[in-house]
N, C-alpha and C positions, 0 to 999 in steps of 0.2 A: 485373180484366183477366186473361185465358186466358194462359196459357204460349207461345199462340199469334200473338200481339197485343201491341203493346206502342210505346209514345210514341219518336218519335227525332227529333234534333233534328243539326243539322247538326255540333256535337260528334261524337256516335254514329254519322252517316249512314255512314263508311268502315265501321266493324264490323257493325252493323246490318243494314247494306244491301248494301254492295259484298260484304263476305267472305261475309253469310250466303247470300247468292243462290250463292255456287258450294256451297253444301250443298242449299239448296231453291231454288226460287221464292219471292221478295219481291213482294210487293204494297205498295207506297207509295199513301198516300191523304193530297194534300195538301187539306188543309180548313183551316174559321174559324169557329171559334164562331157569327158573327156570320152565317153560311150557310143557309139552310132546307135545299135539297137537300142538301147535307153530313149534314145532321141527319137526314133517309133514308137513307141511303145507309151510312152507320154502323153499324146495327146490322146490317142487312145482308152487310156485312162482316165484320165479330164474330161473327156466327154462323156463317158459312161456314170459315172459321179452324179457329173450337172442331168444326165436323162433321168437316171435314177431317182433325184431329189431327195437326197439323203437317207434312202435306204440302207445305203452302207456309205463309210467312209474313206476315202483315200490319203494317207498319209506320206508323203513323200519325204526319203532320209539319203543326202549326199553321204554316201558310203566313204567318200575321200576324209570329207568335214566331220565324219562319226566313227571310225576306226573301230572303235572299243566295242560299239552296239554292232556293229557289222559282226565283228567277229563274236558278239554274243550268240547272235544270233545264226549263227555257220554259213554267213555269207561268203561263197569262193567264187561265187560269178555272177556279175550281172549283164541286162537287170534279174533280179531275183525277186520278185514279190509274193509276201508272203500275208495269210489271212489269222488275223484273229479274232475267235467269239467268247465273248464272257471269259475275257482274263487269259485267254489259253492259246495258243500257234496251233492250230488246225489245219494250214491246209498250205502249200503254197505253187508257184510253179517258174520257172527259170526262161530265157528269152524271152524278145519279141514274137508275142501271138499274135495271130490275127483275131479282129474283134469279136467273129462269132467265137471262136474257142473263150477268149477272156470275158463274154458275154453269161457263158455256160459257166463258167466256172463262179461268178457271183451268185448264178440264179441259184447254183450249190448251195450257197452259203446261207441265202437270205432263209428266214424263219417263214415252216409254213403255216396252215391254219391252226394245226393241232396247236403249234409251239405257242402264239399268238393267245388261243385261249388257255394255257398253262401258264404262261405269265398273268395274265390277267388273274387269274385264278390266287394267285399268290399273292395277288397285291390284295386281292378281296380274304384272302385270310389273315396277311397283316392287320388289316382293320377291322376285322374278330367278326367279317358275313362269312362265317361258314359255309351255310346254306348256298349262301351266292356262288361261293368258290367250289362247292360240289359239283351243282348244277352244271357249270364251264367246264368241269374234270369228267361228268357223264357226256356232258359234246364229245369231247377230245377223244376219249376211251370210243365211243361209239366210232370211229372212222376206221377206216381198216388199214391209215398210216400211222395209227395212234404207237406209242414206242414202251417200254417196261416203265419210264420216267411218268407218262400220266397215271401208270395205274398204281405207283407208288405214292405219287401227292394224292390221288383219293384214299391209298389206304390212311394214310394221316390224316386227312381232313375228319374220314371217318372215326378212328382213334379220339380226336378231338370232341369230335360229335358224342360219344359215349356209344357209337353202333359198333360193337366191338366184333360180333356176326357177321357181319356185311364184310368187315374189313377184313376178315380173315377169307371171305369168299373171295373177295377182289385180290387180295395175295394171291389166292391157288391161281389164279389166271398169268400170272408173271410166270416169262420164259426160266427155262433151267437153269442158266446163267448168269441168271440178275443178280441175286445175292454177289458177284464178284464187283460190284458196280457199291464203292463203300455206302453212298447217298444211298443208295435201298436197301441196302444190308444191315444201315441203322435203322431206316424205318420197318424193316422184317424183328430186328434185335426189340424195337419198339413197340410189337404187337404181342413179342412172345411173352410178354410183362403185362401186357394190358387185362383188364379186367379182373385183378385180384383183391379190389377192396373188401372185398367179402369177408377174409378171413381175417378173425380178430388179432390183434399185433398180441394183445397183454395174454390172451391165453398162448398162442406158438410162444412165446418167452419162456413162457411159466413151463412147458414141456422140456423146451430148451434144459432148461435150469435143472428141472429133475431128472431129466434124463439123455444126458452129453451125448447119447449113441444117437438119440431119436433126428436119424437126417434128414424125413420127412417135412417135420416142424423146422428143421435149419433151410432147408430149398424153400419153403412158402415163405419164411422168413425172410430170406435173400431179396423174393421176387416181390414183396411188398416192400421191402426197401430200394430195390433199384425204382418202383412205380414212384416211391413218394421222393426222387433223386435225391436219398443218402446211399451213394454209390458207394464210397471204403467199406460202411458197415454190410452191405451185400457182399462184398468183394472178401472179407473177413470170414463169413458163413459159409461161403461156396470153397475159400481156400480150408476150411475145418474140415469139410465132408471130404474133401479130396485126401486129407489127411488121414483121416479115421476111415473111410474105404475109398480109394478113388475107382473101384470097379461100379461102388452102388447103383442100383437104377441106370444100368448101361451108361455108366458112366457120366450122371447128372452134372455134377459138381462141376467136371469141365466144360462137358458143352455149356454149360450156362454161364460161366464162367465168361468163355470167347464170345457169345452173343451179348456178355454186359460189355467189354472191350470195344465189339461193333459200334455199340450205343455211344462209345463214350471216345470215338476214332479225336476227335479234335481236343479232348482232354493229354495229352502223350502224358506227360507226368505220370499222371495216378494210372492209366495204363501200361507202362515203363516200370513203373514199379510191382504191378502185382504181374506183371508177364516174369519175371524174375522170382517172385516168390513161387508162381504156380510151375514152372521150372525147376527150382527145388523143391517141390511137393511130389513133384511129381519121377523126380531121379535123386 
């Protein structure tokens, strides 16, 4: 067995399969011994592997020896092989193929160049080169297979950068759509906050204070507290306004409201909870 290849059993399937797909592409091949087309389709596989040289990975799971994973996975026939990228089943297809079709069906899979410098690019903002990881994220955007995903890690890199202009330029270039994609939807929720250091915290209070109606001072107030992430206390101000007019400013208090949600998609809790208060704010 190739370095390429290799037996997993529902033990292994997290490491195996879940972790290694966010480095490569996994190919799962459930079979059976007991299978004819399985027994085509096999070497098939194995050799594409070993040509490959670890571009992607093959994972082979006796469906007899794994029951429980078969049927997690809605195996009703094999062989069944199925793709995962970065944690997720993407892709799969049922019988023996022949090698050009299973040929094609990897080269699907495999990361092309844009994708190749958007990783990079992420690794060079983990280690705080911005600069670097912009630079990679202008390659990327530059091609004309570039996807909404590069032009959203540049709006953040930009964000980061303090170019708060840029980043809202490089937003309007994202399709119509994008916003449903939650990963851009928080960096959109992320931009709509950016650049409010300006306005003084201790004087919007002090309006606050004298005057409960002013929801002007309460919405600047919000958006300087979701910027410096004390999320409740934003979430507190927007749910006020909603209170005291929720029609205001065509209806500020909400939308800002659901774009601090966006922002805070992997928090459920404290999103769980103020979707229930602005529900009853709101009827």
């Amino acid at each position: 067995m190739s370095a390429y290849a290799s037996d997993v059993t529902g033990a292994t399937f997290q490491k195996d399969v879940i972790e290694r797909s966010r480095e490569v592409p996994v190919l799962v091949d459930f079979w059976a011994p007991w299978c004819g087309p399985c027994r085509v389709l096999k070497p098939v596989l194995e050799k594409l592997a070993t040509q490959y040289e670890g571009r992607f990975q093959l994972a082979k799971v006796n469906s007899d020896d794994n029951q429980q994973l078969a049927m997690e996975y809605g195996v009703r026939s094999i062989p069944n092989v199925k793709a995962f990228v970065d944690g997720k089943l993407v892709d799969e297809f049922l019988g023996a193929q022949p090698e050009t079709m299973v040929r094609e069906f990897i080269d699907g899979l495999l990361p092309t160049a844009e994708d190749l410098l958007r990783r990079e690019a992420a690794q060079r903002t983990e280690q705080g080169d911005l600069e670097g990881a912009l630079a990679l994220l202008e390659r990327a955007a530059a091609s004309e297979r570039h996807d909404d995903g590069v032009l959203a890690d540049k709006v953040q890199v930009l964000l980061a950068l303090g170019r708060v202009e840029e980043a809202r330029a490089t937003a309007a270039r994202l399709g119509p759509l994008a916003s449903q994609d939650p990963a851009i939807g928080a960096v959109l929720a992320q931009l709509q906050f950016a650049d409010t250091g300006r306005e003084d915290v201790a004087a919007l209070r002090a309006r606050v204070e004298a005057d409960p109606e002013d929801l002007d001072a309460r919405l600047k107030l919000a958006k300087l507290d979701v910027a410096a992430k004390r999320y409740e206390p934003a979430l507190e101000q927007l749910l006020e306004i909603i209170r005291r007019d929720r029609k205001w400013n065509d209806e500020a208090g909400r939308r800002t409201m659901l774009a601090v949600f966006d922002l805070l998609g992997s928090n459920a809790e404290l999103v769980s909870k103020y979707r229930r208060l602005l529900a009853s704010a709101l009827h």
